[in-house]
C-alpha positions in Angstrom: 0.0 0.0 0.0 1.7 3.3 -1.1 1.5 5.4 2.0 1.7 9.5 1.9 2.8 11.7 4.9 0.6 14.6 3.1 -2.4 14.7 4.9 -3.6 18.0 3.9 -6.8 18.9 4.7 -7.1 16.1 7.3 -5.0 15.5 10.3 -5.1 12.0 10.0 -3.6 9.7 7.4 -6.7 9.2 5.7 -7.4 7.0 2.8 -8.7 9.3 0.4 -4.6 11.1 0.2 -3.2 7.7 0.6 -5.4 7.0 -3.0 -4.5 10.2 -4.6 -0.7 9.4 -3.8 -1.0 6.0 -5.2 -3.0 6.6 -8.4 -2.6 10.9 -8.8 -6.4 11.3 -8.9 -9.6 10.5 -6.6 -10.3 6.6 -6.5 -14.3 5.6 -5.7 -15.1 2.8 -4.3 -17.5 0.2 -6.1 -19.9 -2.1 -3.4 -20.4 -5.5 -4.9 -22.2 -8.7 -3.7 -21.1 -11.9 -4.2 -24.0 -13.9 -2.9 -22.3 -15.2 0.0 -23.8 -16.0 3.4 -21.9 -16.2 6.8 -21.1 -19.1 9.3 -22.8 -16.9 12.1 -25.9 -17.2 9.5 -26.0 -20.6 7.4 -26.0 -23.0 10.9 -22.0 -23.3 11.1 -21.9 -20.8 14.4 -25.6 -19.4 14.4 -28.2 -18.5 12.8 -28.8 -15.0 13.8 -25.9 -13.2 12.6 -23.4 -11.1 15.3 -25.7 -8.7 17.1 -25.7 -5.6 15.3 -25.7 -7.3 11.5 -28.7 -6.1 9.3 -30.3 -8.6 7.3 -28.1 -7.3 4.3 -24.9 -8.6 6.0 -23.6 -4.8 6.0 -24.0 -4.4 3.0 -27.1 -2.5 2.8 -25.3 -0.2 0.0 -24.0 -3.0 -2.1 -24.9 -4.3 -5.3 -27.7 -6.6 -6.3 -26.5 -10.0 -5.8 -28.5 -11.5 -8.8 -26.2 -9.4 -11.1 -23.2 -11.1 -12.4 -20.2 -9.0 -11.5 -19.7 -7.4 -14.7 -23.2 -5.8 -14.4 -23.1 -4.8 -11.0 -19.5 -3.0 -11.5 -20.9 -1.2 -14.8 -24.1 -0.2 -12.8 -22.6 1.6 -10.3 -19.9 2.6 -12.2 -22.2 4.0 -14.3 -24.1 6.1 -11.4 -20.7 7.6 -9.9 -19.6 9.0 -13.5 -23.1 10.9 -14.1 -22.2 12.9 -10.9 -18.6 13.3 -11.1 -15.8 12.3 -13.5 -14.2 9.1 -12.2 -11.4 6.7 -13.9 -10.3 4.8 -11.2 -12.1 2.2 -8.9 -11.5 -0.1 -6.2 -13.7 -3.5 -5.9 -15.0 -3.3 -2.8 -16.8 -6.7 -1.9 -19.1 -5.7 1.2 -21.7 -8.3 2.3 -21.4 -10.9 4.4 -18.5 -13.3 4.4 -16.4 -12.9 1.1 -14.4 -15.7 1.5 -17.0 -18.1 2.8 -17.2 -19.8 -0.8 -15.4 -22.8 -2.7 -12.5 -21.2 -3.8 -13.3 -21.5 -7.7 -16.4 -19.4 -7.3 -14.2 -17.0 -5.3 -11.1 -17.5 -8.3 -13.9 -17.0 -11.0 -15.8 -13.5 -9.1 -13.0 -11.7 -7.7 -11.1 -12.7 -11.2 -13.7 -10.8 -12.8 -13.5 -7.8 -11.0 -9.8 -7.4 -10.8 -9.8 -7.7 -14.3 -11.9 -4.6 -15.2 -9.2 -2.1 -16.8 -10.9 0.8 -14.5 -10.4 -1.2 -11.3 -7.0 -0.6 -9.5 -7.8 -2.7 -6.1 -9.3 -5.1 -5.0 -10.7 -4.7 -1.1 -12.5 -8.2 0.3 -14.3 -8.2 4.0 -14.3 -11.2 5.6 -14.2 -13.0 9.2 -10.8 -14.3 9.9 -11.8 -17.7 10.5 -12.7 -17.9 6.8 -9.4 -18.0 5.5 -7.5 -21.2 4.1 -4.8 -22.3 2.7 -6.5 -22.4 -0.8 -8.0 -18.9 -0.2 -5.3 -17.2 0.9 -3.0 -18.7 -2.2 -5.8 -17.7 -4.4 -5.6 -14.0 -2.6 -1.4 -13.8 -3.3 -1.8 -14.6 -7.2 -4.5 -11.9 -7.9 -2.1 -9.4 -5.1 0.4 -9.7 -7.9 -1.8 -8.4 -10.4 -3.0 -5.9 -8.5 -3.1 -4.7 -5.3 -5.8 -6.9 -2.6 -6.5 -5.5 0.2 -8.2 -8.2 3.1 -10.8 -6.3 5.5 -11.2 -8.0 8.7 -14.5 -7.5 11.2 -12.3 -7.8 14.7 -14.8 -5.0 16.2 -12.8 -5.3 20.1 -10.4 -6.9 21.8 -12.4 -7.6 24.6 -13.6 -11.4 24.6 -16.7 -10.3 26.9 -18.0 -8.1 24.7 -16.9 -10.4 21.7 -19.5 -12.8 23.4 -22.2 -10.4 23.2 -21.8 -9.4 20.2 -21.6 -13.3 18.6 -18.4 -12.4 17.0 -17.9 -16.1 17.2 -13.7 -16.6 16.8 -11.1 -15.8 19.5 -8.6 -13.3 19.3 -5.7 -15.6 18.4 -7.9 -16.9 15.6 -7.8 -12.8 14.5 -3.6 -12.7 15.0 -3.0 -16.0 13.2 -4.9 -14.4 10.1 -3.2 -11.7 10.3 -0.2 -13.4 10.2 -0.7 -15.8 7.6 -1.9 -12.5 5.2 1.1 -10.9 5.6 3.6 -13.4 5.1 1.8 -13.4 1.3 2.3 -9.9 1.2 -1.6 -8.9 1.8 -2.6 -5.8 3.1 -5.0 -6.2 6.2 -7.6 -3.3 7.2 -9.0 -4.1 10.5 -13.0 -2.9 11.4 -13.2 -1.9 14.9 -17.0 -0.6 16.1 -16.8 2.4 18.2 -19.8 2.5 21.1 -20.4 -0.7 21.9 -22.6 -1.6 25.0 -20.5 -1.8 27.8 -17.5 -0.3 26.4 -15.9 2.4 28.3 -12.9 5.1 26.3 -10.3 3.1 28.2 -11.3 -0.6 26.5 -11.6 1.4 23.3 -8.4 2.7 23.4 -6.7 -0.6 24.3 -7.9 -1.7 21.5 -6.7 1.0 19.8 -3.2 0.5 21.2 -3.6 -3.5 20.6 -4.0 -2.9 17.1 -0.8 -0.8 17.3 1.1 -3.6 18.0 -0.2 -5.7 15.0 1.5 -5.3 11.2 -1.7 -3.8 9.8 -2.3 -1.4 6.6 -5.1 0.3 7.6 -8.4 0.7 10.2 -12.3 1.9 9.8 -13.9 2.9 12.9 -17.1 2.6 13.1 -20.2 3.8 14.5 -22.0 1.8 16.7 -25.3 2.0 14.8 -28.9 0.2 15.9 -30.5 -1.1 13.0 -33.8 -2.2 13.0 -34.9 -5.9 13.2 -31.4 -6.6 14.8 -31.3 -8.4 18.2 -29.2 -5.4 19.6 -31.9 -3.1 18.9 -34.0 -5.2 20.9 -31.7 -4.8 23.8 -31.4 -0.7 23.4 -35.5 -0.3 22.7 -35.5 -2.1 26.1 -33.2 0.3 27.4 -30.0 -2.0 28.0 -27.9 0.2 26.8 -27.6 4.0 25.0 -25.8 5.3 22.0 -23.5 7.6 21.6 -24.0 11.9 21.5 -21.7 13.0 18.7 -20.0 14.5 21.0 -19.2 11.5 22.8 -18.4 10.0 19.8 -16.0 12.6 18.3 -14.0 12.7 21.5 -13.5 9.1 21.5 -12.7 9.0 17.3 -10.0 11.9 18.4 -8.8 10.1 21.5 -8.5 6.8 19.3 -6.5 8.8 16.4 -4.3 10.2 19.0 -3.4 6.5 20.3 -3.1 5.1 16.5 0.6 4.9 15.0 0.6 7.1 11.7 1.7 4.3 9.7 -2.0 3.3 9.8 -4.0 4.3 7.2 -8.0 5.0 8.4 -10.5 4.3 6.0 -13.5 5.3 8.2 -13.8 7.5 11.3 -17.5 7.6 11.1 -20.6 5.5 8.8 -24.2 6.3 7.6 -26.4 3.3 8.6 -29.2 3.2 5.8 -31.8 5.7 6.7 -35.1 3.2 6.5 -33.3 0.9 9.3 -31.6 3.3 11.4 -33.4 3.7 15.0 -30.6 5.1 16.7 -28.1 7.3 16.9 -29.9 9.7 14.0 -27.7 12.6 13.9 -25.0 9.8 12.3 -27.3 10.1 9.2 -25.7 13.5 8.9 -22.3 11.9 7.4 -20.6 15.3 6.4 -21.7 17.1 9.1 -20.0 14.6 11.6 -16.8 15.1 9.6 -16.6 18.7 9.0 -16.3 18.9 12.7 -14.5 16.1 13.7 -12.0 17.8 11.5 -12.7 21.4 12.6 -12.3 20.2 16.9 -9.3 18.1 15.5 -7.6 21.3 14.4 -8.8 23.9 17.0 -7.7 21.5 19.8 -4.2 21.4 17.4 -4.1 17.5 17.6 -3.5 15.2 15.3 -2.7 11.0 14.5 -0.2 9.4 16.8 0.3 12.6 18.9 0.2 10.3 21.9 1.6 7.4 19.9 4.5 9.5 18.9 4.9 10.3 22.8 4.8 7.0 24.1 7.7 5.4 21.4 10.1 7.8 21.6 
C-alpha cells in the first residue's frame, strides 16, 4: 500500500490522500455482492448473525447479488460518472463473508473484477476464520496483479464483549490471520465498532493500542449503529444500553487517532447506517456534518494522529 505523509486537509492519514498518492487522482469505491452467506448465518456458528448485522450482511449499499459481477460494476460505475468524472475504482466486496465460498467461485468473481481495466484494487471483507490455505493462495496470485487489500471485522479486543456481540472466533484466531496474510504480502484493514454496549474510552483505546502492536495497513472505525430488526436493537428499545451523542463519539474518534501509529492508514472514522433501518443514533445520518467537525475540533484542539503514539515510542 503506497503510503503519503501529506495529509492536507485532514489531520489523520486518511485514505482518500493515501489514494490520490497512489494513483494521482480520486479513486471511488464500487460495493459489490457476491452472494455469499456467513457461518454466524448458514448453521455453522448461528443462525442469527453477530448482534448488530442487518439482514443485508452490512451491506445494505451494495450491489444486487442476482447481477453477475460485470453488471453490477458497470451499474454503479455508471451512477458515480453521471455525478462526477471518475477513472479509477476499487472492488469493494461488502456483504457478508467474502471468502465463505469454494475457492473456484471466489477465483472466477474476484477474477472478474480485478480484471476490469478501471479497477486498480481489490478490497474483500471477511471473518478471519474464513481464510484457508486455498484462499489465501488464491488471494497472493491476484495481489500480484493488483493490489488486494483483506478487510477483517475484529470489532474489540475484549472477549466479553466479543461474546455479546456473537463475534464467534477468538482473538488468536484474528492474530493467526493476520499473520498468515502478511507473510503473502496482503494488506490487512481491521474494522473496529466504536460505542459498543459496555465499552468504556479506556477498553476502546486498548484496543486501539492492541492494534498498534499488529502489522496492519489500515483501520475503519465505526459507528455503533442500531439497525432495525437486529437483536441489539431489541436490547437498546428495552433500554439496556444508550448510544453515543456525537459529541461523545468525536471525543473518542480523536482520543483513538491520537493513540493510533501514523503508519495506519484510516478508511473510516465515522458511517451512515441506511436511513429506513436506522433507529438510533440519528444525527449519524448526517455523514458530512459529523466530519466537518471532527476535523474542525481536531484542528482547533491542534491534535493530530499518533500525537500520543509519537509520545509513548520515543
Amino acid at each position: 500500500m503506497c503510503v503519503s505523509m501529506k495529509w492536507l486537509e485532514k489531520p489523520y492519514h486518511s485514505l482518500d490522500y493515501m489514494l490520490k498518492e497512489c494513483f494521482s487522482e480520486k479513486v471511488y469505491k464500487l460495493s459489490l455482492n457476491g452472494g455469499m452467506t456467513c457461518p454466524n448465518r448458514d448453521g455453522k456458528l448461528g443462525n442469527s448473525g453477530c448482534i448488530f448485522c442487518s439482514a443485508g450482511g452490512s451491506g445494505d449499499f451494495a450491489a444486487d447479488a442476482a447481477l453477475d459481477i460485470d453488471t453490477q460494476i458497470e451499474q454503479q460505475r455508471s451512477l458515480i460518472c453521471k455525478k462526477r468524472p471518475v477513472n479509477k475504482f476499487i472492488a469493494y466486496f461488502q456483504a457478508y463473508t467474502n471468502t465463505y465460498a469454494p475457492v473456484e467461485y471466489l477465483r472466477d468473481i474476484f477474477t472478474k473484477a480485478i480484471s476490469h481495466p478501471d479497477i486498480v484494487a481489490l478490497s474483500i471483507g471477511t471473518r478471519p476464520d474464513c481464510l484457508g490455505d486455498d484462499v489465501l493462495d488464491l488471494l497472493e496470485t491476484l495481489n500480484k496483479e493488483k493490489p488486494v487489500w483483506i478487510e477483517l471485522g475484529l470489532q474489540t479486543i475484549h472477549e466479553e464483549t466479543a461474546r455479546y456481540i456473537r463475534r464467534g472466533y477468538p482473538l488468536s484466531c484474528f492474530e493467526n490471520s493476520v499473520k498468515n496474510l502478511r507473510d503473502r504480502n496482503l494488506e490487512v484493514i481491521v474494522h473496529t465498532i466504536l460505542g459498543l454496549p459496555g465499552e468504556s474510552k479506556e477498553k476502546v483505546l486498548q484496543t486501539i493500542s492492541y492494534l498498534n502492536t499488529q502489522p496492519i495497513q489500515g483501520i475503519k472505525m465505526q459507528l455503533l449503529h442500531i439497525l432495525s430488526g437486529t437483536d441489539l436493537a431489541n436490547d437498546y428499545l428495552s433500554g439496556k444500553f444508550q448510544a453515543l451523542s456525537m459529541d461523545d463519539y468525536l471525543d473518542l474518534v480523536i482520543s483513538c487517532l491520537e493513540h493510533l501509529s501514523p503508519d495506519i492508514v484510516i478508511h473510516r472514522v465515522t458511517g451512515d447506517g441506511p436511513k429506513e433501518l436506522l433507529i438510533a443514533p440519528q444525527w449519524s445520518s448526517a455523514k458530512r456534518t459529523v466530519l466537518n467537525e471532527l476535523h474542525h475540533r481536531m484542528k482547533l484542539q491542534d491534535t493530530w494522529q499518533g500525537k500520543y503514539y509519537k509520545e509513548e515510542h520515543q
